[in-house]
Backbone bond lengths (Angstrom), bond angles and torsions (degrees), N, CA, C in turn:
res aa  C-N    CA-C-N  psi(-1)  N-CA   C-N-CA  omega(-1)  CA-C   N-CA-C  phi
1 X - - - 1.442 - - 1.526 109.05 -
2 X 1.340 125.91 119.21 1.194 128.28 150.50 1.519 131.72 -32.40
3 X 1.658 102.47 137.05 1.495 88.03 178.82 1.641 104.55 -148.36
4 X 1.279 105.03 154.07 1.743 93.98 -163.31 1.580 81.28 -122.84
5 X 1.528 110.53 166.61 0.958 146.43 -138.11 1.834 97.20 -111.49
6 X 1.418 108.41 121.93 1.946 102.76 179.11 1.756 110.25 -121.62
7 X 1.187 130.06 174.76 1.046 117.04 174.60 1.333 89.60 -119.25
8 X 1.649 124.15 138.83 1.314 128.79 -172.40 2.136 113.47 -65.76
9 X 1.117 127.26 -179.53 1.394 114.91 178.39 1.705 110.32 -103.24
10 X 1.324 103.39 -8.84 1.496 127.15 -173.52 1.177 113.90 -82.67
11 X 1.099 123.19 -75.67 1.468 147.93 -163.41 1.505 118.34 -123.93
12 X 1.672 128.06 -3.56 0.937 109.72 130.58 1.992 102.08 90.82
13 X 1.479 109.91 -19.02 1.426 119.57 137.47 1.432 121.78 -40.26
14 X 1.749 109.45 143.64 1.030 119.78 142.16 1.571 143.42 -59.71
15 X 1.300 134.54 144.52 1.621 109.48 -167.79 1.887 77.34 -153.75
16 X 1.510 110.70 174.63 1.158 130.05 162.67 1.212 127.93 -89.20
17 X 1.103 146.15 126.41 1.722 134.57 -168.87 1.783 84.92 -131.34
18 X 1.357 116.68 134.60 1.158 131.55 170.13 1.987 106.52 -64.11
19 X 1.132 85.27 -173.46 1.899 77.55 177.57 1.519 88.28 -132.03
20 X 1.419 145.78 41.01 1.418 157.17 171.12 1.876 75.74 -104.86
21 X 0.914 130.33 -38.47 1.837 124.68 -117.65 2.503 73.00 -122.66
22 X 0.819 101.81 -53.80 1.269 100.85 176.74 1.558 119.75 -67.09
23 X 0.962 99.74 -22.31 2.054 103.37 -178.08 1.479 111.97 -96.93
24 X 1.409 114.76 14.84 1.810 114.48 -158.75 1.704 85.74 -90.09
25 X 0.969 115.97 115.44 1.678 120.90 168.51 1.727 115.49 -67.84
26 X 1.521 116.21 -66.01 1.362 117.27 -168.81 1.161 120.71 -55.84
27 X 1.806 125.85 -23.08 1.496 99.40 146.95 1.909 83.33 -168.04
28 X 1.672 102.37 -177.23 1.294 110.96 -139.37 1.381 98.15 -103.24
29 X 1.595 130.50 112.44 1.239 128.48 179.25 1.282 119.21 -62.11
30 X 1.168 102.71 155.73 1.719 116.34 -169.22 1.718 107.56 -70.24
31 X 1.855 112.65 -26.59 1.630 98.97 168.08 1.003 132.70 -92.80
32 X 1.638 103.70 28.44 1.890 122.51 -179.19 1.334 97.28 -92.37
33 X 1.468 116.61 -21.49 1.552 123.89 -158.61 1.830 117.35 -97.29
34 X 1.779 82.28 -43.41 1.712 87.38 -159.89 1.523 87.80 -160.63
35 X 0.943 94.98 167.14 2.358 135.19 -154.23 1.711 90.70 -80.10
36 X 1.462 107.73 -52.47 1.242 90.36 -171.12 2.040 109.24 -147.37
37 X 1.060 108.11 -163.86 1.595 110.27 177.69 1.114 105.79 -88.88
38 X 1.461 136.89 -25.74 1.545 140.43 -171.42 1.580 91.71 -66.10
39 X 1.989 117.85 -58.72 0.969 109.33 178.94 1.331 128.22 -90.12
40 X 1.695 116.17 35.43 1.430 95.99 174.31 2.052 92.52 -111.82
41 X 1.249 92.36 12.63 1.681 97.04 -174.42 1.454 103.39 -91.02
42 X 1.553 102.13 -19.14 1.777 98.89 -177.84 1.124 89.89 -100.60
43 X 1.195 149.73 8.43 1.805 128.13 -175.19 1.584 88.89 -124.01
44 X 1.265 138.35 15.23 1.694 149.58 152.72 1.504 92.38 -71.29
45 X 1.393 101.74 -62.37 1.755 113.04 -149.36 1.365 97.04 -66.81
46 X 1.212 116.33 -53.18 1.443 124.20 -170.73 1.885 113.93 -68.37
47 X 0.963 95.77 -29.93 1.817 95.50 164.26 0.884 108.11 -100.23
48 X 1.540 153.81 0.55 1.518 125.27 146.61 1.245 99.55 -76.05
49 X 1.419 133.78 -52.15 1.536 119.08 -165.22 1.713 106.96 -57.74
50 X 0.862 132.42 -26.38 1.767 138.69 -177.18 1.521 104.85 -68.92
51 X 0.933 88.95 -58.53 1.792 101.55 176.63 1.532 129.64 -85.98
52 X 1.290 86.97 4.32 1.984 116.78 153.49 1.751 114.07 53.18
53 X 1.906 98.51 37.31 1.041 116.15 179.44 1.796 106.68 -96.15
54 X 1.527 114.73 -2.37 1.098 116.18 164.65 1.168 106.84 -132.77
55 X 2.057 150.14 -159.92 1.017 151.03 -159.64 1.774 92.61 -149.52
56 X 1.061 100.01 140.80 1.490 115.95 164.01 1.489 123.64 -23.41
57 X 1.293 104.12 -46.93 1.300 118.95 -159.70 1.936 91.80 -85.83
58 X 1.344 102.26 -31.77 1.236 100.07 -178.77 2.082 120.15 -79.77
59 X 1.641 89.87 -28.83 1.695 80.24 -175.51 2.000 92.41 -79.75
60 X 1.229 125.25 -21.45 1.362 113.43 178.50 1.381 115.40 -52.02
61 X 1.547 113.95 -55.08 1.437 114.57 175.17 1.750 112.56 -61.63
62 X 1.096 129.59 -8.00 1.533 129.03 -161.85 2.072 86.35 -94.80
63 X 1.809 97.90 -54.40 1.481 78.26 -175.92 1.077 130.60 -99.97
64 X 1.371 127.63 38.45 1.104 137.65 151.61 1.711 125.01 -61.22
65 X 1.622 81.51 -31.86 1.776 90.10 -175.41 1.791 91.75 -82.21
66 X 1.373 155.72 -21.01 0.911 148.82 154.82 1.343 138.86 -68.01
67 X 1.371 123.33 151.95 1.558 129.79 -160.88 1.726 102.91 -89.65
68 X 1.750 99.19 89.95 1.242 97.46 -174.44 1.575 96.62 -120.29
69 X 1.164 128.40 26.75 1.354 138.64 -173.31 1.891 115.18 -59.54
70 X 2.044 109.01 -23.35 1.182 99.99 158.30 1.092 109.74 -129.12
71 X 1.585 140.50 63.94 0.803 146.40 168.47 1.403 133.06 -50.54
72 X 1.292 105.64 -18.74 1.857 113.08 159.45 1.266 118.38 -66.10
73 X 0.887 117.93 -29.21 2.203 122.97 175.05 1.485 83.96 -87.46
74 X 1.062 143.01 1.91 1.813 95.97 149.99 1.066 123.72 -85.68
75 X 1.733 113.67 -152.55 1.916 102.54 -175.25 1.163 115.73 -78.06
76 X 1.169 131.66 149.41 1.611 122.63 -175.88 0.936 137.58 -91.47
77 X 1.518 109.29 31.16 1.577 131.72 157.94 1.914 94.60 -83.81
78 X 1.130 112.11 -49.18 1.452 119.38 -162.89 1.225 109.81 -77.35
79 X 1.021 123.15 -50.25 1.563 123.51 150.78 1.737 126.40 -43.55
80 X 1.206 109.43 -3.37 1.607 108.99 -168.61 1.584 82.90 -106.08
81 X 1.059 112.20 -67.89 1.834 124.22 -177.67 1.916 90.85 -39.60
82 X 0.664 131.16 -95.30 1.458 115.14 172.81 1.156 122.93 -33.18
83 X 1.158 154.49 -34.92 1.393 141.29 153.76 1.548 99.67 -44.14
84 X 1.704 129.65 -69.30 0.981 100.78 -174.55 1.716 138.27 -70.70
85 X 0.916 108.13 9.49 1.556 132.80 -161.87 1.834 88.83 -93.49
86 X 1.168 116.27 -33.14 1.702 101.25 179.09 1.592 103.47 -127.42
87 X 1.254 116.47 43.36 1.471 122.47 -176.38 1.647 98.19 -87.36
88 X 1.299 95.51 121.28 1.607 89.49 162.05 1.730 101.59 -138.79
89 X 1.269 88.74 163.34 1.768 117.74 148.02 1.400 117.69 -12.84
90 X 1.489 110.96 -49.52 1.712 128.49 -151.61 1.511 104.59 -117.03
91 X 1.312 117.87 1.35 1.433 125.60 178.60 1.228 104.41 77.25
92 X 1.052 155.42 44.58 1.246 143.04 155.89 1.004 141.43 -73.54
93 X 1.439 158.99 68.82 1.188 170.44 -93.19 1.725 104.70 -116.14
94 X 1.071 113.46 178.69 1.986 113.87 163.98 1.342 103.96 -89.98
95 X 1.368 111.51 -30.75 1.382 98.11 -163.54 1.603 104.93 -91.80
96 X 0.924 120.74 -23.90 2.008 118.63 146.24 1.319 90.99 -32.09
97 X 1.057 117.95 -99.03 1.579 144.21 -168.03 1.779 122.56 -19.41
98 X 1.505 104.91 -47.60 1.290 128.54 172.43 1.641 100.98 -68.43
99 X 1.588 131.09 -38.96 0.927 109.28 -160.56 1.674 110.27 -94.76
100 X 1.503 93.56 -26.55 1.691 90.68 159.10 1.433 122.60 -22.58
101 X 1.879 91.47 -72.28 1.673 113.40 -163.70 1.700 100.09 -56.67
102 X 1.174 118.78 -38.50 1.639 100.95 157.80 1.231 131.70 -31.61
103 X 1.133 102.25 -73.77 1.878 130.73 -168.66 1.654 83.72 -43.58
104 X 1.121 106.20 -71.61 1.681 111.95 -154.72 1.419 108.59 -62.67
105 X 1.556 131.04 -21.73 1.265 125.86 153.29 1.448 115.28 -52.42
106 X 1.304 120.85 -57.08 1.431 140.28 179.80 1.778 109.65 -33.88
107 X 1.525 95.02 -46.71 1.146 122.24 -158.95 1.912 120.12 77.60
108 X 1.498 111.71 41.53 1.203 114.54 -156.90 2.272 92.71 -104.88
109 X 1.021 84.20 -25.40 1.560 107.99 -177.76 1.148 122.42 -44.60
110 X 1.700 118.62 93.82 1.334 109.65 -179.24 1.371 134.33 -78.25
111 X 1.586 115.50 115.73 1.419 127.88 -155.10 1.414 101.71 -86.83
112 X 1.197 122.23 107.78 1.402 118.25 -177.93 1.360 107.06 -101.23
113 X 1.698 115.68 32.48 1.502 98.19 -179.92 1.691 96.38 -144.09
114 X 2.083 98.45 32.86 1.784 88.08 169.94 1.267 98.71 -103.41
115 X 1.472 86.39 171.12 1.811 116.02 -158.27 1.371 101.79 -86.97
């Protein structure tokens, strides 16, 4: 099977999209869009929050649960929408943020609020 070549909406890679996966009419598969599922979960989050079908506060909590740890190597439209998506007051960045959610997987994360 033939397969042609896409540039993802995320990151802006090349990927392969079959042409089974390009000809599907009734609705538009996720590897027409993007490289992978990690990034078709941030280009969900990031087009409802754009299109202001969710709230800030809401795509922050959505991508937290996602692997946005280098989010500067994507395209830099997508990377800007995430900058503002964790803009605060206090400087806080995603990639602060991302590296937390490491630590605290790790369990390296100092919890300054156990009992």
């Amino acid at each position: 099977m033939q397969q042609n070549l896409r540039e993802c909406a995320i990151c802006g890679e090349k990927y392969p999209v079959c042409r089974t996966c390009e000809e599907v009419q009734s609705f538009k598969p996720w590897r027409t869009i993007v490289d992978t599922m990690e990034h078709y979960k941030i280009h969900i989050i990031l087009s409802d929050y754009t299109n202001k079908r969710i709230t800030k506060e809401d795509a922050k909590k959505m991508l937290l649960d996602c692997d946005i740890g280098d989010y500067k190597k994507f395209l830099p439209h997508i990377a800007s929408v995430i900058d503002e998506i964790f803009k605060e007051s206090k400087g806080v960045s995603a990639k602060t943020v991302s590296k937390k959610k490491e630590a605290e997987q790790v369990g390296e994360c100092d919890n300054t609020n156990s009992e």
